[in-house]
Biopython code that builds the backbone (N, CA, C, O; Angstrom):
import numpy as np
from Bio.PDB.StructureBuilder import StructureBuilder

atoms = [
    (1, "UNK", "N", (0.834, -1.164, 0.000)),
    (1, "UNK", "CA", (0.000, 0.000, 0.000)),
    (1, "UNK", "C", (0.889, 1.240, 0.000)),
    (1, "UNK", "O", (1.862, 1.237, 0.754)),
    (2, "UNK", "N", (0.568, 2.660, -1.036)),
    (2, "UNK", "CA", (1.200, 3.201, -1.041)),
    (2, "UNK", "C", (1.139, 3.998, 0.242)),
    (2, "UNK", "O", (0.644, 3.372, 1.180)),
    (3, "UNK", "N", (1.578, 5.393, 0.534)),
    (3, "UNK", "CA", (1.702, 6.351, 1.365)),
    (3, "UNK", "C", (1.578, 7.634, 0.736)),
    (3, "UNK", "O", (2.337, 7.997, -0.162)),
    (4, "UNK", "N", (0.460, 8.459, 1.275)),
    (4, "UNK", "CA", (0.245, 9.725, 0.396)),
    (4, "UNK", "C", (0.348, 10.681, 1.371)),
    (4, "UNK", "O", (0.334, 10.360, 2.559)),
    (5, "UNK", "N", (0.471, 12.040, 0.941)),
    (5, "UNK", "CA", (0.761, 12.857, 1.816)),
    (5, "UNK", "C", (-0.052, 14.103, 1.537)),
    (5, "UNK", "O", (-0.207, 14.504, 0.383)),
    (6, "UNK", "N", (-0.610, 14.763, 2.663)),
    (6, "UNK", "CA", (-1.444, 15.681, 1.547)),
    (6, "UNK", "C", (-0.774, 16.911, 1.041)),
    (6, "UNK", "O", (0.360, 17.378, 1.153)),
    (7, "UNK", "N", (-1.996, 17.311, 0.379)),
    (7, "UNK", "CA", (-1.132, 18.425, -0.491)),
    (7, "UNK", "C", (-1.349, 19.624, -0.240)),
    (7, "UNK", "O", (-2.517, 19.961, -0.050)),
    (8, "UNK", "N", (-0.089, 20.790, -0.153)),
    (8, "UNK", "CA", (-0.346, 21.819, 0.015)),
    (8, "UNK", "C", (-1.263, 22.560, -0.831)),
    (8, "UNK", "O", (-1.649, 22.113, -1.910)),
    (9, "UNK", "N", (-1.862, 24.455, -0.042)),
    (9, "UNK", "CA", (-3.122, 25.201, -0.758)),
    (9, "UNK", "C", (-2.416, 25.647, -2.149)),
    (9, "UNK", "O", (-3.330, 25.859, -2.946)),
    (10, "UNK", "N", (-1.695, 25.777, -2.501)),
    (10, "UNK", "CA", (-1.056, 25.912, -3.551)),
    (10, "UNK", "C", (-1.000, 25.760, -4.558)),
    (10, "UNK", "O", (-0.984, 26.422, -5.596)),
    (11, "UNK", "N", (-0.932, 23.934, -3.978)),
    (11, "UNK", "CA", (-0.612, 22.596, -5.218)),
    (11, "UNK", "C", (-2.220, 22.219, -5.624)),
    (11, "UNK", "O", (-2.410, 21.405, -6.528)),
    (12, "UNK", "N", (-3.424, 22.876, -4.884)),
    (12, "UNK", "CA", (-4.769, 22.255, -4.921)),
    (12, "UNK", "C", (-5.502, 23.233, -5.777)),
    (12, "UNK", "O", (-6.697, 23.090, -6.034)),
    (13, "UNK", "N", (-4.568, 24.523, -6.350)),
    (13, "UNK", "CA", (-5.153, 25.511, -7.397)),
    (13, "UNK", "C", (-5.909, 26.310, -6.926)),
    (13, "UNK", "O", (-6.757, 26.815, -7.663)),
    (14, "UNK", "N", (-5.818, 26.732, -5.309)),
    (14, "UNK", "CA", (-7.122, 27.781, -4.808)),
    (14, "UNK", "C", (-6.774, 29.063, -4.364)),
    (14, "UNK", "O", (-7.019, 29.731, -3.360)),
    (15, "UNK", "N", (-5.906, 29.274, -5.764)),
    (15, "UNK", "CA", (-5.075, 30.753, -5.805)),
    (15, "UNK", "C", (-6.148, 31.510, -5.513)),
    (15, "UNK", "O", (-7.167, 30.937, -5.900)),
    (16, "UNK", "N", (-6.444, 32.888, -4.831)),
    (16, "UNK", "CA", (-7.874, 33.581, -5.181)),
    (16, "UNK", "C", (-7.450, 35.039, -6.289)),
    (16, "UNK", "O", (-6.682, 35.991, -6.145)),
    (17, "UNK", "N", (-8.156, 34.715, -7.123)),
    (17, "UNK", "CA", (-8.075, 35.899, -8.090)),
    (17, "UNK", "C", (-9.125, 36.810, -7.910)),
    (17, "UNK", "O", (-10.235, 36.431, -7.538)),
    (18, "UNK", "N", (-8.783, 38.323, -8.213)),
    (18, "UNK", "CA", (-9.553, 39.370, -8.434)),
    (18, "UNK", "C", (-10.097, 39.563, -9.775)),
    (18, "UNK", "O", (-9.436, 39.083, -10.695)),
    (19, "UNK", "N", (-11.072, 40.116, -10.028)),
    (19, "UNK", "CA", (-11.020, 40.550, -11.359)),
    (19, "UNK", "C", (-12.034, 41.811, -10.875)),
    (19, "UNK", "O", (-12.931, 41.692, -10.040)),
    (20, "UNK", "N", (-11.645, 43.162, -11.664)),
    (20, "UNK", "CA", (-11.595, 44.479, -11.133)),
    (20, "UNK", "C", (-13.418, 45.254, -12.057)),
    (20, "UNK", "O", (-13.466, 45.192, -13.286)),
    (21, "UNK", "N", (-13.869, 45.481, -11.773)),
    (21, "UNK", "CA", (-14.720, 46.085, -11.883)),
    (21, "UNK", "C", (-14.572, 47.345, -12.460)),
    (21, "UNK", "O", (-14.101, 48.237, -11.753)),
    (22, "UNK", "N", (-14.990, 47.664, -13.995)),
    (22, "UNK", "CA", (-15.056, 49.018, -13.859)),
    (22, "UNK", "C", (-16.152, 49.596, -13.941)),
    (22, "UNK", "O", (-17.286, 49.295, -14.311)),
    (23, "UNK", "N", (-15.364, 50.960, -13.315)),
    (23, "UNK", "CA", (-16.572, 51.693, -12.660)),
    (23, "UNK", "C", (-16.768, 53.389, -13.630)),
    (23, "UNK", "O", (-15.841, 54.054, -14.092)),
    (24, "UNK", "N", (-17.961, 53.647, -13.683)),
    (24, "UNK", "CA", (-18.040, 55.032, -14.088)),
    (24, "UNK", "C", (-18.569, 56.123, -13.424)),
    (24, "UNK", "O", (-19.398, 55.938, -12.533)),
    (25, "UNK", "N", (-18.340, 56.821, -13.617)),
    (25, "UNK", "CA", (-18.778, 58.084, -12.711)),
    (25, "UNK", "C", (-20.369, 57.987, -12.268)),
    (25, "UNK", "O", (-21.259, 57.813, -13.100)),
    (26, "UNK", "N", (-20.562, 58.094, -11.140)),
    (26, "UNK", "CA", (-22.027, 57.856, -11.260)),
    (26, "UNK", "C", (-22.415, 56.608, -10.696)),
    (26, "UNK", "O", (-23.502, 56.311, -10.201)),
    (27, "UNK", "N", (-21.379, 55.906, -10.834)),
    (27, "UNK", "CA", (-22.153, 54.113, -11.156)),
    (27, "UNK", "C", (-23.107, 53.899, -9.475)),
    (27, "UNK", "O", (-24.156, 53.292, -9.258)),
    (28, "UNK", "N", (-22.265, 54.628, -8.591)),
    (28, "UNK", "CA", (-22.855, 54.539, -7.341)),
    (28, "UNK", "C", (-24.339, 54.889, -7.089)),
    (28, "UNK", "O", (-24.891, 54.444, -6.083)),
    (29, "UNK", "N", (-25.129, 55.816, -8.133)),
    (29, "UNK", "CA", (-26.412, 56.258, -8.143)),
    (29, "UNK", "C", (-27.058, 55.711, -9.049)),
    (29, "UNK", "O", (-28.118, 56.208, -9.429)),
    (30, "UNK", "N", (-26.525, 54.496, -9.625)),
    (30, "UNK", "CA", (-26.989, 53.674, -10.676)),
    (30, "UNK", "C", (-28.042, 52.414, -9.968)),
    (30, "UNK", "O", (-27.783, 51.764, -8.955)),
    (31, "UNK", "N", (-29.207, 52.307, -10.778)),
    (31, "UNK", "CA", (-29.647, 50.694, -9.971)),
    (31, "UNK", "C", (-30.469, 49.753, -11.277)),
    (31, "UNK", "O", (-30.544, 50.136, -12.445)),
    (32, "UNK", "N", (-30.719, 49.183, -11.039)),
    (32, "UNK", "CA", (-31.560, 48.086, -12.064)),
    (32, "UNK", "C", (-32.877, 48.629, -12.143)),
    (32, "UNK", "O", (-33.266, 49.163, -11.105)),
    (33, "UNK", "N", (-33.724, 48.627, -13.192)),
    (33, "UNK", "CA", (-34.815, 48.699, -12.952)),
    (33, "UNK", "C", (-36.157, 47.697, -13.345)),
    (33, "UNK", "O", (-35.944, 46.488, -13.427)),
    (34, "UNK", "N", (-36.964, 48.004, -13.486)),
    (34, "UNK", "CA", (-37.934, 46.706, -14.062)),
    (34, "UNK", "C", (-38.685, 47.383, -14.851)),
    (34, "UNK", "O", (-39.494, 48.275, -14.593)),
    (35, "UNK", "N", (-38.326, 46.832, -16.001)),
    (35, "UNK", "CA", (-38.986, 46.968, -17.278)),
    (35, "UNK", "C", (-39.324, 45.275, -18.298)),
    (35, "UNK", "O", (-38.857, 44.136, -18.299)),
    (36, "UNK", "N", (-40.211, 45.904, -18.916)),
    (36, "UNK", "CA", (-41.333, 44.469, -19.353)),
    (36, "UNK", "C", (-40.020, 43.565, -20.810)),
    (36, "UNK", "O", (-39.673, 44.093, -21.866)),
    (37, "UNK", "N", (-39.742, 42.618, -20.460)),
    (37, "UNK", "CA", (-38.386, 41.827, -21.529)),
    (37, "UNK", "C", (-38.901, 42.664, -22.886)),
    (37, "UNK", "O", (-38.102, 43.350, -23.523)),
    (38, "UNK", "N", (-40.235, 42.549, -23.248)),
    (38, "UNK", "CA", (-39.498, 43.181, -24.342)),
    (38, "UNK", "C", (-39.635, 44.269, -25.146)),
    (38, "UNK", "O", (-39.460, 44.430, -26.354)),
    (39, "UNK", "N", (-40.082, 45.204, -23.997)),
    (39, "UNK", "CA", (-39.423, 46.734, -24.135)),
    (39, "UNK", "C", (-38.060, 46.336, -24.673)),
    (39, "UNK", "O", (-37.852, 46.398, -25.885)),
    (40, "UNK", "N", (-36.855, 45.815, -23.585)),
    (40, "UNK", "CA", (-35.510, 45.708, -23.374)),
    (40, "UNK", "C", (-35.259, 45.453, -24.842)),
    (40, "UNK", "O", (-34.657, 46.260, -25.551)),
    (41, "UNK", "N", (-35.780, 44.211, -25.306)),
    (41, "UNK", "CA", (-35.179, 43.992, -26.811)),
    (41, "UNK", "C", (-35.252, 45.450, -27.540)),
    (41, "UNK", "O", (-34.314, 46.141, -27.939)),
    (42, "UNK", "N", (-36.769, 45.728, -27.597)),
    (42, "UNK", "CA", (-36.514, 46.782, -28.652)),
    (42, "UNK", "C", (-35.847, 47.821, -28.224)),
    (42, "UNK", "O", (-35.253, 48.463, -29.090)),
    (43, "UNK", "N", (-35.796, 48.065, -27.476)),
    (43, "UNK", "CA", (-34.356, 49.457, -26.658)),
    (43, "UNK", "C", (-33.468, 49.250, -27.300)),
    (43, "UNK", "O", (-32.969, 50.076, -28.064)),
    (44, "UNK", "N", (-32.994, 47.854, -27.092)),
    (44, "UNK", "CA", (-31.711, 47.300, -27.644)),
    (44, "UNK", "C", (-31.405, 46.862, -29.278)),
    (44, "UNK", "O", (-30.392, 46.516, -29.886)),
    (45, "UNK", "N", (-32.110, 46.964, -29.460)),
    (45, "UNK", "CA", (-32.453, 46.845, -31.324)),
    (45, "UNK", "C", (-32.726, 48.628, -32.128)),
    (45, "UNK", "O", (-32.078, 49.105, -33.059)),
    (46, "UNK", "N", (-33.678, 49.159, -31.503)),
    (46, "UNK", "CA", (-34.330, 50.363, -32.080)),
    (46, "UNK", "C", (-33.463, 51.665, -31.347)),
    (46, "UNK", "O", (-33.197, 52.792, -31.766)),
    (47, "UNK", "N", (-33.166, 50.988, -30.102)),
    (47, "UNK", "CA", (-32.449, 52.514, -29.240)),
    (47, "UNK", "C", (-33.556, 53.419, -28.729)),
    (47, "UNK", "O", (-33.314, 54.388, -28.010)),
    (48, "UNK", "N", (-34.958, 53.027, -29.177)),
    (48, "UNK", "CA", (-36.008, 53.790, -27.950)),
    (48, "UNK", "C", (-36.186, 53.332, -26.709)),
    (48, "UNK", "O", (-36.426, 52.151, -26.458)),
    (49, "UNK", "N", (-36.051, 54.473, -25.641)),
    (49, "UNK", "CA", (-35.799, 54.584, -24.362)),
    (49, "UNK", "C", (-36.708, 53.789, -23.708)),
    (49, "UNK", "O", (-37.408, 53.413, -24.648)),
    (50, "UNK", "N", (-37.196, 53.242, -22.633)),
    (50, "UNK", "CA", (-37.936, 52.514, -21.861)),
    (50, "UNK", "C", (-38.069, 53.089, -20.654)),
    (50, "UNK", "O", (-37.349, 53.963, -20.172)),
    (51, "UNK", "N", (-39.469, 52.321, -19.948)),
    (51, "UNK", "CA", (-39.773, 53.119, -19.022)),
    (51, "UNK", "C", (-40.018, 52.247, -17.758)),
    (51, "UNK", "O", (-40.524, 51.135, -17.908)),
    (52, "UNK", "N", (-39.686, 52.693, -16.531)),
    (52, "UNK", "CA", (-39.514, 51.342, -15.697)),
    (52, "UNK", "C", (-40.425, 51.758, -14.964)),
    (52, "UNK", "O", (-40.817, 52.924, -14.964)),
    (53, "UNK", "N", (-40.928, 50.729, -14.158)),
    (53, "UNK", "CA", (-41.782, 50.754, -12.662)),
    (53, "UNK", "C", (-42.164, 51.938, -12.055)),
    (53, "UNK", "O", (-43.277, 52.330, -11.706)),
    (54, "UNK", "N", (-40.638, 52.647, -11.955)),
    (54, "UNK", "CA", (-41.042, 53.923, -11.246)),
    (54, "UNK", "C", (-40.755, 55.376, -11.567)),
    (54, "UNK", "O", (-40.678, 56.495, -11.061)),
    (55, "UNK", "N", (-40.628, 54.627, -12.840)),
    (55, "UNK", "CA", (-41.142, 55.974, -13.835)),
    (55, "UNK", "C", (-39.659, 56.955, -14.672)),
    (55, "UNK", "O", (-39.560, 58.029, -15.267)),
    (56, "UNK", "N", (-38.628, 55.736, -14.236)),
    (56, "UNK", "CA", (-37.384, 56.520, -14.713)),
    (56, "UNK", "C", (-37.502, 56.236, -16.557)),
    (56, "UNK", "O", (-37.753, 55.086, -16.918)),
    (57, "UNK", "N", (-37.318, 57.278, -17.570)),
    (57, "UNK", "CA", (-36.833, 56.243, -18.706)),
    (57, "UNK", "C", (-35.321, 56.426, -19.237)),
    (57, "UNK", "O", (-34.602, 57.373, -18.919)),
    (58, "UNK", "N", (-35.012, 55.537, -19.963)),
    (58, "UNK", "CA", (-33.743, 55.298, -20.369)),
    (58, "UNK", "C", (-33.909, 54.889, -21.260)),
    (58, "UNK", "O", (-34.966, 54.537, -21.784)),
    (59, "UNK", "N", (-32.645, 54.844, -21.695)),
    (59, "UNK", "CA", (-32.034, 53.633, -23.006)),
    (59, "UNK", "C", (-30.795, 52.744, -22.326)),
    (59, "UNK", "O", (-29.703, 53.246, -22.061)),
    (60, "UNK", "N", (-31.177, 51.162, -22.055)),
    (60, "UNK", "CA", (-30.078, 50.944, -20.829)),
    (60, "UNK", "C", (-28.951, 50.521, -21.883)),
    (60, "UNK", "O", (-29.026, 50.122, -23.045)),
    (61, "UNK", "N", (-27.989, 50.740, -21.112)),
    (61, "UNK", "CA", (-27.000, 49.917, -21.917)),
    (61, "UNK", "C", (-25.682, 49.514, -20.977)),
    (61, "UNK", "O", (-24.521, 49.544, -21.385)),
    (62, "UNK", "N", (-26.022, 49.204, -19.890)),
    (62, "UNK", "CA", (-25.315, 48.884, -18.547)),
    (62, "UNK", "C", (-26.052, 47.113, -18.381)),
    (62, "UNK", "O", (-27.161, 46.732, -18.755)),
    (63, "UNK", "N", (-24.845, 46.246, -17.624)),
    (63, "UNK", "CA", (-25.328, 45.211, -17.203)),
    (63, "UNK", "C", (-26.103, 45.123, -16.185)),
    (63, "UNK", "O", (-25.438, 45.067, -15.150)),
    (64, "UNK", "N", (-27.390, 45.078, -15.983)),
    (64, "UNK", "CA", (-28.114, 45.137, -14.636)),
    (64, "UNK", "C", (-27.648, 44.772, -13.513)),
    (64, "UNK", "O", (-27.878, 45.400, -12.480)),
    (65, "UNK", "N", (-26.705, 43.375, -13.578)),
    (65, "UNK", "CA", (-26.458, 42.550, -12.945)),
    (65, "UNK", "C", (-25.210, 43.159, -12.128)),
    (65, "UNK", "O", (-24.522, 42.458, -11.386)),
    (66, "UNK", "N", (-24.950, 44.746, -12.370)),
    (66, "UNK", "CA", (-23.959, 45.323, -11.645)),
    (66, "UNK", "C", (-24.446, 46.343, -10.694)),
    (66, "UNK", "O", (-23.739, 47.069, -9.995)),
    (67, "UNK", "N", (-25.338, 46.323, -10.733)),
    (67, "UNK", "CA", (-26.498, 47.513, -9.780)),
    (67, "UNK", "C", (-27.355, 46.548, -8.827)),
    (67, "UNK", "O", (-27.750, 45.416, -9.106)),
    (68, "UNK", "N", (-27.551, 47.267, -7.628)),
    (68, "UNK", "CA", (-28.484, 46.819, -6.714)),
    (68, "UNK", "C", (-29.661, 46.889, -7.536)),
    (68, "UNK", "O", (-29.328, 47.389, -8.610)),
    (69, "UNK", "N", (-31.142, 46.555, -7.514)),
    (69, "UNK", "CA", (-32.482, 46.730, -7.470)),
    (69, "UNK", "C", (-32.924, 48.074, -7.257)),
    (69, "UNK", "O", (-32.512, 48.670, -6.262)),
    (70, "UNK", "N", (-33.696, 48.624, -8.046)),
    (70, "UNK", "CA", (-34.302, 50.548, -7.500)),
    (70, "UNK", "C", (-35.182, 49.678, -6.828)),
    (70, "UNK", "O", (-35.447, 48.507, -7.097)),
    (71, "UNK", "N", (-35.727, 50.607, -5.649)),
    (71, "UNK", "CA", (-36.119, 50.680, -4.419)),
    (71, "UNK", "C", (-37.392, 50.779, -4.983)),
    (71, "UNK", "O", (-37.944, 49.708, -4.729)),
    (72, "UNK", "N", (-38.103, 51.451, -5.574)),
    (72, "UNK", "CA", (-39.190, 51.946, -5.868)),
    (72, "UNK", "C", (-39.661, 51.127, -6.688)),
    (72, "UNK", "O", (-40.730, 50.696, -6.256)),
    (73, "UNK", "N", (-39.324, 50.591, -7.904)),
    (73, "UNK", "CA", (-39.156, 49.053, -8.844)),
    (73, "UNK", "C", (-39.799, 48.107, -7.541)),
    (73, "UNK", "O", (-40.904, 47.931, -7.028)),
    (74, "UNK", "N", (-38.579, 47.683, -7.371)),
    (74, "UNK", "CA", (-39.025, 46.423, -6.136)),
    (74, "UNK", "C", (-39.894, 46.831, -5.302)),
    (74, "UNK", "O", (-39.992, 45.950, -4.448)),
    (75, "UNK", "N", (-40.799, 47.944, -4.999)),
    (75, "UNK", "CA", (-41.949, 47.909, -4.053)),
    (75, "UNK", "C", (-43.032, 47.760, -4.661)),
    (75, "UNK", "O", (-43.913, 46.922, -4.468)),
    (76, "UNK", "N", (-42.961, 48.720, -5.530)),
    (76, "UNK", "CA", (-44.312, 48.390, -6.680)),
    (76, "UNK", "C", (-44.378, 47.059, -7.788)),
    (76, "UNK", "O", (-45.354, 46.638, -8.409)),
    (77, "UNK", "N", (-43.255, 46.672, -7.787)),
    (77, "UNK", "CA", (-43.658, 44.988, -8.530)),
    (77, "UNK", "C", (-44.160, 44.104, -7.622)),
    (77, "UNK", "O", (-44.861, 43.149, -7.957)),
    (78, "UNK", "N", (-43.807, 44.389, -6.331)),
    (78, "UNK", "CA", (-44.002, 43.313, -5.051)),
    (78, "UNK", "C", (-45.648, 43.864, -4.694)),
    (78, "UNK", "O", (-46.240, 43.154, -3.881)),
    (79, "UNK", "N", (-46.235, 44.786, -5.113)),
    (79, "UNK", "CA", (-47.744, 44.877, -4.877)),
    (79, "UNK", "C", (-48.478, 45.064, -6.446)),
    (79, "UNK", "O", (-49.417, 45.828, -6.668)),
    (80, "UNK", "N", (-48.084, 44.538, -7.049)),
    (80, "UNK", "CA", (-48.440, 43.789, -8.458)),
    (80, "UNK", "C", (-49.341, 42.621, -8.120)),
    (80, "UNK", "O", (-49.073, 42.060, -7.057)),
    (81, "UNK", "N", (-50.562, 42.051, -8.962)),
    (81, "UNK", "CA", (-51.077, 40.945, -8.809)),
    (81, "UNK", "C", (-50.259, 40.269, -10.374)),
    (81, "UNK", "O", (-49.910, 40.953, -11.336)),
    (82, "UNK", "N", (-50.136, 38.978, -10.248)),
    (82, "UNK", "CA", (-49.933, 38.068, -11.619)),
    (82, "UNK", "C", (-50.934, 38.626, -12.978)),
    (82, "UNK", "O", (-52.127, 38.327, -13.029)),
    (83, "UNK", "N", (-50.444, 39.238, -13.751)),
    (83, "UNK", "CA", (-50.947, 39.677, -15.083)),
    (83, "UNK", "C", (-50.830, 41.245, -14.740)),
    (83, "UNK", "O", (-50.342, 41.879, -15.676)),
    (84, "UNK", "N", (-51.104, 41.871, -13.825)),
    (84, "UNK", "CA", (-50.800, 43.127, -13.771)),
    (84, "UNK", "C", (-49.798, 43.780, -14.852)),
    (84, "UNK", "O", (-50.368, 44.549, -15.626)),
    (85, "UNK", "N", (-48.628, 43.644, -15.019)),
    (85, "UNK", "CA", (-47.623, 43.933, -15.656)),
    (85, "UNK", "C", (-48.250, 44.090, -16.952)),
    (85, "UNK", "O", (-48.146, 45.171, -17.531)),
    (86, "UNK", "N", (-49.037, 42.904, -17.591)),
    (86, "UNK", "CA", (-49.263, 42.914, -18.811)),
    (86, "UNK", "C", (-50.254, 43.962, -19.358)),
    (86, "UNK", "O", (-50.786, 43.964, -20.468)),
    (87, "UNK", "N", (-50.405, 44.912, -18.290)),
    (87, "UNK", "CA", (-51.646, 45.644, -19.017)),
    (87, "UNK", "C", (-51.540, 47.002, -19.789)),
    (87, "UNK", "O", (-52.402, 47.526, -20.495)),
    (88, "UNK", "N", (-50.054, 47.529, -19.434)),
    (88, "UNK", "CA", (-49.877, 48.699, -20.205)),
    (88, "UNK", "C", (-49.056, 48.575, -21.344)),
    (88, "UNK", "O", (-48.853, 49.549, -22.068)),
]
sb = StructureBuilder()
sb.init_structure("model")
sb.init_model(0)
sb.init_chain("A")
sb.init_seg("    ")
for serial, (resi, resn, name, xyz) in enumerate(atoms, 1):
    if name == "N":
        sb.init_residue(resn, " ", resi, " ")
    sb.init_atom(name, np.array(xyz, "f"), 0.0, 1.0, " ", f" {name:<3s}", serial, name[0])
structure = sb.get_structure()
């Protein structure tokens, strides 16, 4: 039977890497908002602005997924009934 020895954090590949975020001026007053999928396409196809939950509009072109939730979005979708959304 052999004899093994364990292995150092090193040798087990659990280097921790960064990878850096950039940021733009502003980004701190930035948040996600909720708008209907496919507004988003055509924003993103046509470049007309969209209009979210709580009334901001834009033309997004930021990853949502780098912003907290708007505050105001998430209160008024959360007192939404199922189909609500679909009516305007």
């Amino acid at each position: 039977m052999s004899q093994t020895t364990p292995l150092q954090e090193s040798e087990l590949g659990t280097d921790t890497t960064t990878t850096p975020k950039l940021v733009e001026p502003g980004d701190h007053e930035r948040f996600s908002h909720y708008v209907k999928k496919e507004k988003i396409v055509e924003s993103a196809v046509m470049g007309i602005p969209v209009i979210a939950l709580c009334g901001k509009v834009w033309v997004p072109g930021r990853d949502p997924k780098n912003f907290p939730v708007c505050p105001a979005c998430k209160e008024i979708h959360a007192k939404l009934k199922p189909g609500d959304e679909d009516k305007s």
